[in-house]
N, C-alpha and C positions, 0 to 999 in steps of 0.2 A: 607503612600506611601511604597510600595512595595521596597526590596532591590534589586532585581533582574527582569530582564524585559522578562526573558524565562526562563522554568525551566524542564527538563526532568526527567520523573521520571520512570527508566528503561533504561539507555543508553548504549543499546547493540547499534546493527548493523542500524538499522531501526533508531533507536533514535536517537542516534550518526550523523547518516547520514541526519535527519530534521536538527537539531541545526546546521552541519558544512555547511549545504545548506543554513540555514538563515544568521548564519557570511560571508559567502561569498560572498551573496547579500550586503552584507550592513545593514542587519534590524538590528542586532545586535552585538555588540562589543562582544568578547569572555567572558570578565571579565563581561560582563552582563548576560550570562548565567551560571545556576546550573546546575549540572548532580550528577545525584545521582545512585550510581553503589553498589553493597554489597563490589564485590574486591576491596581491597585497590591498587595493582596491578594497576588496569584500573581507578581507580581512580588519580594515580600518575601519570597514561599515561595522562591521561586528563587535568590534573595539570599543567603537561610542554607545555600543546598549549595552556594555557591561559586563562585555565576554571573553573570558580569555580567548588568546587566539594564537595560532600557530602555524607556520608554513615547513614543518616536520611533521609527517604521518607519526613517523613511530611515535613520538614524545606521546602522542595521543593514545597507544596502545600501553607504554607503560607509564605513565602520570593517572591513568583512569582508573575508578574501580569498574564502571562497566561502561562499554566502549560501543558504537554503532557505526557498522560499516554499512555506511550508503553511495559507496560507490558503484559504478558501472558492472554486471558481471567479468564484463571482459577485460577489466582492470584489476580480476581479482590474484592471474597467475603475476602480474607485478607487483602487488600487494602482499601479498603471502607470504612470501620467501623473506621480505625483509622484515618483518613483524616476527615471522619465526628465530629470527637472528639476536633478535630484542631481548635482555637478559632482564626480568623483571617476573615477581611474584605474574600471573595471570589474571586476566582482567575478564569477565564477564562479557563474552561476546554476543554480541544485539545484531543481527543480519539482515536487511531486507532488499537483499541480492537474489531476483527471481532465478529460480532454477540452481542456484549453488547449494549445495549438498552439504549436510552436517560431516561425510565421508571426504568432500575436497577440503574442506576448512580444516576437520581433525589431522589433515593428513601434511599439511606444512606446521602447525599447530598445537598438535597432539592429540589425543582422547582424552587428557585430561583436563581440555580446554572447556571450562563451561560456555555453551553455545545456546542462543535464541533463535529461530529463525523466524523471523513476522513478515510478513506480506500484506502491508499497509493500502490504501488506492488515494487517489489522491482530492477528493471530497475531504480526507484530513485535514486538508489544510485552512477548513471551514469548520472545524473541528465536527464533522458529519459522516468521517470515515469507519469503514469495515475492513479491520483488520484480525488476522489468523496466524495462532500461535503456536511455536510446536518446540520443544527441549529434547537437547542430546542428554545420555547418562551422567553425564558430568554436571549438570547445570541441575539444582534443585527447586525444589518446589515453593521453596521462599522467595529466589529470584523470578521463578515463572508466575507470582503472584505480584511482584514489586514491575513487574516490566507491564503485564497485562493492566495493574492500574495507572498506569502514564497513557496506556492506548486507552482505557476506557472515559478516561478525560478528553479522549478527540475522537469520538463516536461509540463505536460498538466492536464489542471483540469476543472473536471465536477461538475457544483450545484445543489444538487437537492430541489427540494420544500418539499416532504416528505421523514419521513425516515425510511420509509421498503425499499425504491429505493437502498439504499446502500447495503439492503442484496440481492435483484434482481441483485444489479450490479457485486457482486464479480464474479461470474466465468467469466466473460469476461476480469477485470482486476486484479484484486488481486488473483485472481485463477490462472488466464490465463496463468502466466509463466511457471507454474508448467506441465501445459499441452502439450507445445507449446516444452518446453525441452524433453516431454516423445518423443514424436514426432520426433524431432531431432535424440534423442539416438534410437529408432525406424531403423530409416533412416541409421544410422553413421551403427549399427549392419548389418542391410543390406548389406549396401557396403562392409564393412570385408568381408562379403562370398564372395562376385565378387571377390576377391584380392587387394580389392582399403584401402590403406592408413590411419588410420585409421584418422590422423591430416588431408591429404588430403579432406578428406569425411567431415569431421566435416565445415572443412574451405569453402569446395565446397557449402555445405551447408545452412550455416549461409549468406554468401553472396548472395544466390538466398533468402533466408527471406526477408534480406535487402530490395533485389531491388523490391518483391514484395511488400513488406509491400509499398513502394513508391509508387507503379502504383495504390496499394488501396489506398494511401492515396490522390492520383491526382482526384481521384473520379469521373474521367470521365468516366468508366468502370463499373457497379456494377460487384462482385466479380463471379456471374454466367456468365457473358457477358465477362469478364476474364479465365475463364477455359472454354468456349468455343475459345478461341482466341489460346487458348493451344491443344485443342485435334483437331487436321485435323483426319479426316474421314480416320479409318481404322489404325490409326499409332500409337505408341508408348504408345502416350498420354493414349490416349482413353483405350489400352489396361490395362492399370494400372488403369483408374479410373472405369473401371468398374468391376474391382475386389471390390474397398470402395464402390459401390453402393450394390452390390451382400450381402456383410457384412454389408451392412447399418450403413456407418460412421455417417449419419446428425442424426441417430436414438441412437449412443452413445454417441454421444456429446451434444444433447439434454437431455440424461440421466444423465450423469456426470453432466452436469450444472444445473440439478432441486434437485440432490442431496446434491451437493455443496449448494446450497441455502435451501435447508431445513435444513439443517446442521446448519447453520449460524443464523435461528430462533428458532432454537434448543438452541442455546447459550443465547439467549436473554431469558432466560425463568426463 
């Protein structure tokens, strides 16, 4: 029997933020989670809210029943090897390492390592995130239901049956943020030239997101049948969006999002 019933191996911000979303629900007591940090610093912070804590990866791979690596992809070839060395029944691995492969992990690991791979974004940590879930052979369908309700407690979650889907899915969620803020900052520059505020613009801003993102999410509307409801004939609207068509916005965002995803098979490799 395992000592610990979660175990973070990487507890920055993203990490941090699974574990204080699983205590929160209820799945887990503090003292029943690991976090394993290098600084002792962050490790003492973690101390005073009730958290075991560790500056041993491994301990964290085998004291866990199931374990999340939230490290760097690029930290995953010094990761691996020594976790592989770890002599302990195996633990439940939870992954949201973009682009690392059920094939690299099984492969310091084994196939008979049950594996999760989730691809969280980072609205998570607002508990308003869209995360996507995908299982190796090994990992069962009781764990892929006990891991998706920890995510469904910090937004919304998607499962998929295979797992290239997760690298298809990132630019829309795990990407998305990143795009949606150029956009804004875009928008906010904008306004400055008019003379407008720059908090004003930003707030004006964010609040029309908001109320849009609602009216897509009501779904009576599809999103084309929506920006027709917006451009009246001759006015305003119209005059701005046919500047993005001129420049062919759907033909860059198509781009960035085929790039992002080759990017991400890139990693898996």
């Amino acid at each position: 029997m395992k000592t610990y019933r979660f175990g973070v191996l990487g507890a920055g911000s993203m990490g941090k933020t699974i574990a204080a979303g699983a205590v929160r629900a209820g799945l887990f007591r503090p003292d029943e989670v690991l976090l394993f940090n290098r600084s002792e610093e962050k490790r003492a912070a973690n101390r005073a809210e009730g958290y075991a804590v560790t500056g041993d990866f491994t301990e964290v791979y085998t004291a866990c029943d199931t374990v999340l690596l939230s490290v760097k992809p690029q930290n995953f070839a010094e990761v691996l090897p020594q976790l592989a060395e770890c002599k302990c029944d195996k633990p439940l691995v939870l992954s949201i390492a973009a682009g690392i492969s059920f094939a690299k992990i099984e492969a310091a690991l084994g196939a008979d390592t049950p594996i999760i791979r989730a691809m969280p974004n980072t609205p998570l940590m607002l508990g308003v995130g869209a995360t996507q879930l995908v299982r190796n052979a090994a990992a069962s369908e009781k764990q892929l239901a006990a891991v998706r309700s920890l995510f469904d407690e910090m937004g919304v979650t998607t499962v998929f049956d295979k797992e290239d889907m997760i690298n298809e899915a990132i630019p829309y969620a795990g990407s998305a943020p990143a795009y949606i803020y150029a956009y804004a900052d875009a928008m906010v520059q904008s306004a400055k030239k008019h003379g407008i505020d720059e908090q004003d613009a930003l707030q004006m801003f964010c609040q029309t997101m908001i109320g849009a993102a609602k009216m897509l999410m009501q779904g009576e509307k599809t999103p084309a049948e929506l920006i027709r409801a917006v451009c009246s004939p001759g006015g305003t609207t119209l005059a701005g969006m046919q500047v993005l068509e001129e420049r062919d916005l759907y033909g860059m965002v198509a781009e960035a999002c085929d790039k992002c995803t080759a990017r991400a098979y890139e990693l898996g490799k």
